[in-house]
C-alpha angles and dihedrals in degrees: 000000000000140000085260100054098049133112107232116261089009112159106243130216129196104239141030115292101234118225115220111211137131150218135234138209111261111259118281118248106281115256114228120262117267099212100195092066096051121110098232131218115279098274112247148084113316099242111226119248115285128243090237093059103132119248096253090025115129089238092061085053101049077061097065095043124114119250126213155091131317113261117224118286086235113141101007116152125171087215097064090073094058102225111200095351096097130054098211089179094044093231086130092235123110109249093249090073090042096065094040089063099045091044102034126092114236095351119207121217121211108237118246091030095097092248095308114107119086106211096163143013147123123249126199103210115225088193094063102016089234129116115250123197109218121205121175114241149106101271091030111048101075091059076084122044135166115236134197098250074209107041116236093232095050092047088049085059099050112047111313088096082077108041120099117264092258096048092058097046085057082052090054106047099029113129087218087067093046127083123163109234146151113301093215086060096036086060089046089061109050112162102333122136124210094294094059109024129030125165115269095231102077099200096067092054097095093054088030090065078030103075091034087066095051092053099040078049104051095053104039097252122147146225132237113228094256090047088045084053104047088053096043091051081053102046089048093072090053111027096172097053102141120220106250123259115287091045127130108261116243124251113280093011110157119209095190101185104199110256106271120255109251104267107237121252110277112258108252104252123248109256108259128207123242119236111255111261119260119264129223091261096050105102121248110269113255091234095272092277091120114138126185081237088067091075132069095211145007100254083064103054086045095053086049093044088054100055099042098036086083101058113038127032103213087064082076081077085073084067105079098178100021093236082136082258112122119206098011091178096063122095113286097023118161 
């Protein structure tokens, strides 16, 4: 780093902090849903929506969803969402590793991947209820998988055929899509909606439709009328369940932040005196690019830090603990 990137007063070290963190192996194809063993919706009629659904409820939502049959499978292919191939938030890591590191427990990085790769961690999977441990590694990382809360597939059949290129990419990598979850159940899955799949730990239905909702919402997919159902019976257990953040807000949603607090009269700065001037013997400034690293021992940064301290004033930065010792970190430091 250099003087110019520092934060005043920040302690300095004499290396690169390494950042621990690991990759996965992408997710395996989906197998199809085996329907029969599958724990159905409750049987009954699907209730209407409540007049009590709240306004940004994922009831509310279901409401505004189109229904209607499922479209031909014709033309699908998983590649034409572009998993992992495009990084829609710019961090320069593939969104795998994103949402490992957001669902996972105590997450490792692997060291030299800029703080991407996830190599350890513990999820908790809100598919079974039960706490999996995640290792990267060829025969590991599938124990943890990320699944399309929306399958692609499923989304293929009700409505992404017709969105832009861009627009399903976005389907495709949105966090909002992806949820970490047990492999075993992700393949289980495959590509089932609400009326032939729903997670085995009951309590995380509700989030779990939920979040279907919000995506199929958010870009304008529909429900068939079993899938429409088996949500509604859910949701009817929790009509206030909110989307999830990243959702499209609702029509007529109100986000009302309360009014801000005055915020009290700036206290009138201490006068501060100006660093003396430099004088003609002083030696021209390095451009205040000046880093502990460039020097092969402490006697020679201090030597630098003496002559310069007095100066200029952002040399101080080289002074980690103010005890008046620049570069504490380099060989022969007191």
């Amino acid at each position: 780093m250099t003087l110019a990137s520092r934060t005043h007063r920040r302690p300095l070290v004499g290396g690169l902090v390494a950042l621990v963190v690991a990759s996965t192996a992408a997710c395996g194809p989906l197998a199809p849903t085996d329907a029969a063993a599958v724990d159905p919706a409750p049987a009954g009629p699907a209730p209407s929506a409540p007049a009590h659904a709240a306004d940004g409820s994922a009831l509310a939502a279901l409401a505004l969803l189109e229904v209607k049959g499922r479209a031909p499978r014709t033309g699908y292919d998983r590649d034409l969402f572009a998993y992992r191939e495009v990084d829609l938030d710019g961090n320069g890591c593939d969104v795998r590793n994103d949402v490992l590191r957001r669902d996972l427990v105590d997450a490792v990085l692997k060291d030299g991947t800029q703080g991407c790769v996830v190599q350890q961690g513990t999820l908790v999977d809100p598919y079974s209820g039960t706490t999996i441990p995640f290792t990267r590694g060829a025969s590991t990382s599938d124990d943890v998988q990320i699944d399309h809360v929306v399958a692609l597939s499923d989304a293929w059949q009700k409505g992404a055929q017709q969105l832009d290129e861009a627009t399903r990419h976005r389907l495709g990598n949105d966090p909002l899509n992806l949820l970490a979850a047990s492999g075993p159940l992700n393949q289980e899955k495959g590509d089932g909606d609400a009326a032939t799949w729903l997670p085995p730990n009951t309590a995380f239905r509700c989030a779990y439709v939920a979040r279907q909702v919000a995506v199929k919402y958010t870009f304008g997919l529909w429900v068939t009328q079993a899938e429409h159902d088996a949500i509604a019976r859910i949701l009817a257990t929790c009509p206030e369940e909110p989307l999830p953040a990243g959702s499209a807000p609702l029509p007529g949603a109100t986000d009302v932040q309360p009014p801000a607090a005055a915020a009290p009269a700036p206290a009138e700065a201490a006068p501060v005196e100006p660093p003396p001037a430099p004088d003609a013997a002083a030696p021209a400034n390095p451009g205040n690019a000046v880093d502990c690293r460039d020097f092969a021992t402490w006697a020679e940064a201090d030597a630098w830090f003496r002559t310069y301290e007095p100066y200029y004033g952002d040399v101080a930065e080289l002074d980690g603990n103010d005890d008046g010792e620049a570069c504490e970190s380099l060989p022969g430091a007191p």
